[in-house]
C-alpha positions in Angstrom: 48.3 -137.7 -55.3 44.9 -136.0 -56.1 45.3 -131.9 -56.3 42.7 -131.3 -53.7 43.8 -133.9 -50.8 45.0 -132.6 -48.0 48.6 -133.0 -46.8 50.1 -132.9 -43.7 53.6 -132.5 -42.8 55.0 -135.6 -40.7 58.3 -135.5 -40.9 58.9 -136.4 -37.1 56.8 -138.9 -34.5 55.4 -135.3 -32.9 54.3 -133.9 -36.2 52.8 -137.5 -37.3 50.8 -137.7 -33.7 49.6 -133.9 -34.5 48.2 -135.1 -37.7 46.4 -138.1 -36.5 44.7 -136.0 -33.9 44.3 -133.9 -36.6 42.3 -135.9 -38.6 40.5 -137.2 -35.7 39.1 -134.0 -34.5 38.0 -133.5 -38.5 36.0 -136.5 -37.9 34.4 -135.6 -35.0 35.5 -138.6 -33.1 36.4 -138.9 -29.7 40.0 -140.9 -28.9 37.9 -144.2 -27.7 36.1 -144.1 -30.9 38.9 -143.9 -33.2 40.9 -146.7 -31.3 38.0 -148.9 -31.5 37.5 -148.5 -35.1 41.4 -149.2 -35.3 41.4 -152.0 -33.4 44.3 -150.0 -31.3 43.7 -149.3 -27.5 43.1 -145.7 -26.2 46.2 -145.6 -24.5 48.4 -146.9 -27.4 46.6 -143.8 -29.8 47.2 -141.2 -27.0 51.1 -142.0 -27.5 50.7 -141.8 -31.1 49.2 -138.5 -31.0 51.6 -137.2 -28.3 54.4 -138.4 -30.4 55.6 -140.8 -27.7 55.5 -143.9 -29.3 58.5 -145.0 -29.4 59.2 -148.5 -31.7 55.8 -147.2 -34.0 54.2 -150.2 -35.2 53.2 -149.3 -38.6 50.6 -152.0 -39.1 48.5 -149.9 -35.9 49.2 -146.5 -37.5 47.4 -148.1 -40.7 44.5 -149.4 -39.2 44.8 -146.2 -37.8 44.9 -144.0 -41.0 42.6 -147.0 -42.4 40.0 -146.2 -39.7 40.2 -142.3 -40.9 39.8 -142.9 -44.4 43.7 -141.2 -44.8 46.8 -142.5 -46.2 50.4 -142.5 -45.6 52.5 -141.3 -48.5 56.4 -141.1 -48.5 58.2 -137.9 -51.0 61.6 -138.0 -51.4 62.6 -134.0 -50.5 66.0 -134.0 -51.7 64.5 -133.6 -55.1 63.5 -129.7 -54.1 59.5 -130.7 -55.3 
């Protein structure tokens, strides 16, 4: 992981939605725009971001993250980093 990335926290659907909307906000884009660049419809991303999707598809949420030039990274906590 580079030093100056930024991380957020998504240990939970909510906290994942809140950094996808996030991130889109940061990019100036509208929820239409992101969706379309993800190849996602509108109403599937307003789910994600509400943290109401249940059954996440993770192949959307990376054309998602894709689409927003972010990644998904997994830590393993129980090692107290």
């Amino acid at each position: 992981m580079i030093a100056d990335a930024h991380v957020l926290n998504a240990r939970s659907l909510p906290r994942l939605g809140a950094a996808v909307r996030r991130l889109r906000l940061d990019h100036r884009l509208t929820q239409a725009e992101l969706a379309r660049a993800a190849g996602v419809s509108r109403q599937w991303l307003v789910g994600l971001e509400r943290g109401q999707t249940p059954g996440l598809e993770v192949g959307r949420l990376m054309r998602v993250l894709d689409a927003l030039d972010a990644s998904l990274a997994i830590r393993d906590d129980s090692q107290g980093v």
